[in-house]
N, CA, C and O atoms as CSV, one atom per row, in Angstrom:
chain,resi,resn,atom,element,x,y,z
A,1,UNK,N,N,84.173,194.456,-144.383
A,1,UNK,CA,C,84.706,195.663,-143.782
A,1,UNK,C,C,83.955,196.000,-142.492
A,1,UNK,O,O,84.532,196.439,-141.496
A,2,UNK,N,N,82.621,195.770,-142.561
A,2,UNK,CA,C,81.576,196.224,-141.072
A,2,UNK,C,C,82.291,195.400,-140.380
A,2,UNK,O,O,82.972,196.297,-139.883
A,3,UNK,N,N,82.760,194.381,-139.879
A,3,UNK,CA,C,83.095,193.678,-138.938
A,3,UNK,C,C,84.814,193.752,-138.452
A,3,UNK,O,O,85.406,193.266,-137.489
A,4,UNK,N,N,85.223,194.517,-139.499
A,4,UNK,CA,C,86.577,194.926,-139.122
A,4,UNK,C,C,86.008,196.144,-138.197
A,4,UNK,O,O,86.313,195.919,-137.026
A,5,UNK,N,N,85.256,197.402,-138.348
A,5,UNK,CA,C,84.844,198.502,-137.852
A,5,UNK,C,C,84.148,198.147,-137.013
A,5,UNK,O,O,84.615,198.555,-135.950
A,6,UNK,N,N,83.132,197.520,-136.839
A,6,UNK,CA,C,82.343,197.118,-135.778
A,6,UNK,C,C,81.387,198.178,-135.366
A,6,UNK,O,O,81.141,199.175,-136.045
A,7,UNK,N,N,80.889,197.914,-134.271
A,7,UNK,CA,C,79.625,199.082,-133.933
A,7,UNK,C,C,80.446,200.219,-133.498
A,7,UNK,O,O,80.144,201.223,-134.143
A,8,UNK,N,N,81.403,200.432,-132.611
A,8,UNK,CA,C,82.288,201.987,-133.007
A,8,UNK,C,C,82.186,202.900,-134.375
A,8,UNK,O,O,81.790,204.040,-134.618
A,9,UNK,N,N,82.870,201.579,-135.314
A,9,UNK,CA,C,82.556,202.515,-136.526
A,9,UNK,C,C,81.536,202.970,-136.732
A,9,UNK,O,O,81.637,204.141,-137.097
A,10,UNK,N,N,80.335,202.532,-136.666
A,10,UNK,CA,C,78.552,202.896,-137.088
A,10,UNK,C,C,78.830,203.770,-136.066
A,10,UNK,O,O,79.130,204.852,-136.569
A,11,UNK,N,N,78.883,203.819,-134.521
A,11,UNK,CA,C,78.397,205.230,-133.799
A,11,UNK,C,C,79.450,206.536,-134.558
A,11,UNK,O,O,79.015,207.651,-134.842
A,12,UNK,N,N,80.632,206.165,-134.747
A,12,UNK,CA,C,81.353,207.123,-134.902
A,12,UNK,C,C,81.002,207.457,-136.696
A,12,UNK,O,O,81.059,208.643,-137.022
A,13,UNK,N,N,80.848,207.004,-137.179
A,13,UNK,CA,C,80.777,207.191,-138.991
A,13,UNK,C,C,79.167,207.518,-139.579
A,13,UNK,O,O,78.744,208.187,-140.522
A,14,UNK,N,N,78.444,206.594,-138.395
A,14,UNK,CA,C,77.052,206.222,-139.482
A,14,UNK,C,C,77.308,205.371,-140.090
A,14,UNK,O,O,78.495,205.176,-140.352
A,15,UNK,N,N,76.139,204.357,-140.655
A,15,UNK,CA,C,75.778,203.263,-141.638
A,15,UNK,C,C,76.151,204.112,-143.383
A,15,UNK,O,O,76.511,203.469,-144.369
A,16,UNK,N,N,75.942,205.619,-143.358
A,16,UNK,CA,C,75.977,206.006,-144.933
A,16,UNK,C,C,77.563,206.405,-144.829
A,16,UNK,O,O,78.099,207.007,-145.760
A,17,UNK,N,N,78.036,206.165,-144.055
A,17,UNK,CA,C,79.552,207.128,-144.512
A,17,UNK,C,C,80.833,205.292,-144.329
A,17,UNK,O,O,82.056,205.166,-144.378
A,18,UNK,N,N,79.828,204.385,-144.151
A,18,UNK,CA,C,80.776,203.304,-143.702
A,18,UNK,C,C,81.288,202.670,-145.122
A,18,UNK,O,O,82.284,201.956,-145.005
A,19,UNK,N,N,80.652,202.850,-146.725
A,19,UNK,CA,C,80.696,202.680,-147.803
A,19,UNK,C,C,82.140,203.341,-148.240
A,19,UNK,O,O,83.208,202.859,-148.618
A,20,UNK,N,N,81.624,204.771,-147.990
A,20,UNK,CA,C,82.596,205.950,-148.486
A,20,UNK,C,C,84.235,205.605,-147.499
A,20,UNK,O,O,85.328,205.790,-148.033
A,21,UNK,N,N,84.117,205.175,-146.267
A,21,UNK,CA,C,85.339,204.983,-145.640
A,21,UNK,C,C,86.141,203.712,-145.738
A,21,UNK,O,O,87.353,203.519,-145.641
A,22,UNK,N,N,84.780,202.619,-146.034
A,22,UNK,CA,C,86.151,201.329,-146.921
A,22,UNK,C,C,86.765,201.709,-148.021
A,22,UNK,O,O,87.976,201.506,-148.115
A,23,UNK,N,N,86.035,202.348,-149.088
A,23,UNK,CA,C,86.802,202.472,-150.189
A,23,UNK,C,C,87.849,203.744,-150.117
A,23,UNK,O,O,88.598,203.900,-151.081
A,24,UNK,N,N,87.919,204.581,-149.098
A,24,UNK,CA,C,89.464,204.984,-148.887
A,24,UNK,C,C,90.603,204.323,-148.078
A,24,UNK,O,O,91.802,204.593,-148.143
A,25,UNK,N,N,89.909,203.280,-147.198
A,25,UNK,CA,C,91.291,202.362,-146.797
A,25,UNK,C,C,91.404,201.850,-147.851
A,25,UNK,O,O,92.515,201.979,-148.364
A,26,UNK,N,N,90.434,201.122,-148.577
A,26,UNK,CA,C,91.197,200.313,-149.835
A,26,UNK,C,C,92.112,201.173,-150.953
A,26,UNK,O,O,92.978,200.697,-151.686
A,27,UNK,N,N,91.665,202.611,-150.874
A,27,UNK,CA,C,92.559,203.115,-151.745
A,27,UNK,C,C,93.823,203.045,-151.239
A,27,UNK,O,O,94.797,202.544,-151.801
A,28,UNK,N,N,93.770,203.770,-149.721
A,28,UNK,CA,C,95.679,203.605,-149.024
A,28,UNK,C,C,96.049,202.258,-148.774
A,28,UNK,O,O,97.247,202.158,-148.509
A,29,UNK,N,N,95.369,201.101,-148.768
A,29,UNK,CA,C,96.036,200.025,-148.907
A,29,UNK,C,C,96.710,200.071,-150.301
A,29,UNK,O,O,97.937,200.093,-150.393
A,30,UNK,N,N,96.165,200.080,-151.029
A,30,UNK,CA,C,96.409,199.877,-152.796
A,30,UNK,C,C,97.628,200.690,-152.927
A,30,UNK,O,O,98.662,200.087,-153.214
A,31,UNK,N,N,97.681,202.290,-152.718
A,31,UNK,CA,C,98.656,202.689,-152.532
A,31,UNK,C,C,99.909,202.339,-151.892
A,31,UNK,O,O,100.902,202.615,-152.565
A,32,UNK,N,N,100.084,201.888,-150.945
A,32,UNK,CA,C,101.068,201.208,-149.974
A,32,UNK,C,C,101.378,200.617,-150.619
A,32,UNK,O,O,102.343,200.984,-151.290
A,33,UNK,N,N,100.679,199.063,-150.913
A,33,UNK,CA,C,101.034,197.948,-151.605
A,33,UNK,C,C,102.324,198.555,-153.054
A,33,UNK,O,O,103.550,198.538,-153.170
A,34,UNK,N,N,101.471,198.902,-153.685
A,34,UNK,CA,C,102.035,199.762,-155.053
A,34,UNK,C,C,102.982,200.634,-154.670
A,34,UNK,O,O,103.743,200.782,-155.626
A,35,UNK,N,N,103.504,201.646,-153.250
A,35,UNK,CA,C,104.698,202.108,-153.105
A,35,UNK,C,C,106.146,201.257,-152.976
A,35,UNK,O,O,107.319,201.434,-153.305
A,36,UNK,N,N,105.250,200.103,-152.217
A,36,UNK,CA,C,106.017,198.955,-151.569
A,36,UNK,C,C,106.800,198.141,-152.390
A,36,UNK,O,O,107.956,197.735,-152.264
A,37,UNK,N,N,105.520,197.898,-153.698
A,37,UNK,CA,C,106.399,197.127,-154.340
A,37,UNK,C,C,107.651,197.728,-155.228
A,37,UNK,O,O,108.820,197.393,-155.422
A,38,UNK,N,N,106.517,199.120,-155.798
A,38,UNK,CA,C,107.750,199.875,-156.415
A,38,UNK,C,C,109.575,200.166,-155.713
A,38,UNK,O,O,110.554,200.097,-156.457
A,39,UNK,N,N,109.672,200.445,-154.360
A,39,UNK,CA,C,110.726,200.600,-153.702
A,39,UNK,C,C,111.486,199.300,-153.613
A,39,UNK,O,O,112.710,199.226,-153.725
A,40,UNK,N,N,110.422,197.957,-153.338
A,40,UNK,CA,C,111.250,196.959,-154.079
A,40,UNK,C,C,112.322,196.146,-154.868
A,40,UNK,O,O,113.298,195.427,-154.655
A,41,UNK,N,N,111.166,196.967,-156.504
A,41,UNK,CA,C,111.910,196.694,-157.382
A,41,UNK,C,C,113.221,197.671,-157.583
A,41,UNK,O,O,114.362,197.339,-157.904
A,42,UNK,N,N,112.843,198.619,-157.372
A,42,UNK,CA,C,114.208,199.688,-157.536
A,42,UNK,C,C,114.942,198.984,-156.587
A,42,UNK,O,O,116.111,199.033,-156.970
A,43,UNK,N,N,114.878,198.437,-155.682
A,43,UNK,CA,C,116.563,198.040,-154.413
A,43,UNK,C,C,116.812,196.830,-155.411
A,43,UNK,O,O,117.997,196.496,-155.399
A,44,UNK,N,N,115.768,195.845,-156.546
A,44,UNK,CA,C,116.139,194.450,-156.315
A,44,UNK,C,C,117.173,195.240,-157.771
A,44,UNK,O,O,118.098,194.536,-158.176
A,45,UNK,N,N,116.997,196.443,-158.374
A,45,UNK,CA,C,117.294,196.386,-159.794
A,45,UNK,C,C,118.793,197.099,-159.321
A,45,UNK,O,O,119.709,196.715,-160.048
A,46,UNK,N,N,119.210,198.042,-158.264
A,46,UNK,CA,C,120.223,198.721,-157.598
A,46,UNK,C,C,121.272,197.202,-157.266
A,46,UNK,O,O,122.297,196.954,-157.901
A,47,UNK,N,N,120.913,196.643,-156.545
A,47,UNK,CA,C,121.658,195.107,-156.603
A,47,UNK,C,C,121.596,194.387,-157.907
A,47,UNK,O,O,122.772,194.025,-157.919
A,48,UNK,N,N,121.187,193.992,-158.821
A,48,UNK,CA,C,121.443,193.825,-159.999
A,48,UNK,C,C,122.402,194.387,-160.691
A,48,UNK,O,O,123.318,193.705,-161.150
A,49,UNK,N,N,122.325,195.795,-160.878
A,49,UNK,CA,C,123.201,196.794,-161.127
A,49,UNK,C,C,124.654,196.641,-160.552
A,49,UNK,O,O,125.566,197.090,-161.247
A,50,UNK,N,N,124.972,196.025,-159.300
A,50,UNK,CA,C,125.925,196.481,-158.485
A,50,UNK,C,C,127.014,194.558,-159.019
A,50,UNK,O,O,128.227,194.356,-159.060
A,51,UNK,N,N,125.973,193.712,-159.276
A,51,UNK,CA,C,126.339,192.237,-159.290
A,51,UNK,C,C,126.815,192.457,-160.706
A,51,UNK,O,O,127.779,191.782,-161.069
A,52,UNK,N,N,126.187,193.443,-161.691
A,52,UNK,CA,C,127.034,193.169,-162.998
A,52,UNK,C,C,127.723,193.759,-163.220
A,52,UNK,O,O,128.277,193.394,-164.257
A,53,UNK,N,N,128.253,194.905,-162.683
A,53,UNK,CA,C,129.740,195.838,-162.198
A,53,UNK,C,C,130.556,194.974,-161.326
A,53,UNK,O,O,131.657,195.485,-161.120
A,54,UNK,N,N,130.414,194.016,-160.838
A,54,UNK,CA,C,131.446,193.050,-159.850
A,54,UNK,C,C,131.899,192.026,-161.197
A,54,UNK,O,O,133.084,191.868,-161.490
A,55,UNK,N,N,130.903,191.441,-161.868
A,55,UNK,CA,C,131.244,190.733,-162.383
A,55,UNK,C,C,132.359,191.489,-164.029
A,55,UNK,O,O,132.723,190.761,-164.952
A,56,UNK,N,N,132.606,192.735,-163.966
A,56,UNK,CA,C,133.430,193.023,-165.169
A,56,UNK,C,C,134.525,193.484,-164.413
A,56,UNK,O,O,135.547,193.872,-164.981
C-alpha cells in the first residue's frame, strides 16, 4: 500500500494514520467488489427469469 501512496501520502497522512487508511480502501474496495457482484447476479437471475417465460 506505501508505494501505491508514496511520500504524498506520508506528508499528507503521517506514517501512523497510513495503517488506518489502507484498511478503509480495502474496506470500499471489498464493498464495491460485493455491490458489483451482487447487481450481477440479480441482472444474470432477471435474464434467467425472462429465458424461462420465452421458453413456455
Amino acid at each position: 500500500m506505501l508505494s501505491t501512496i508514496g511520500i504524498p501520502g506520508l506528508l499528507l497522512f503521517g506514517p501512523s494514520k497510513l495503517p488506518q487508511l489502507g484498511r478503509a480502501v480495502g474496506a470500499t474496495l471489498h464493498e464495491f467488489r460485493s455491490s458489483a457482484r451482487h447487481l450481477t447476479e440479480e441482472d444474470e437471475e432477471k435474464q434467467d427469469a425472462g429465458r424461462r417465460q420465452e421458453d413456455h
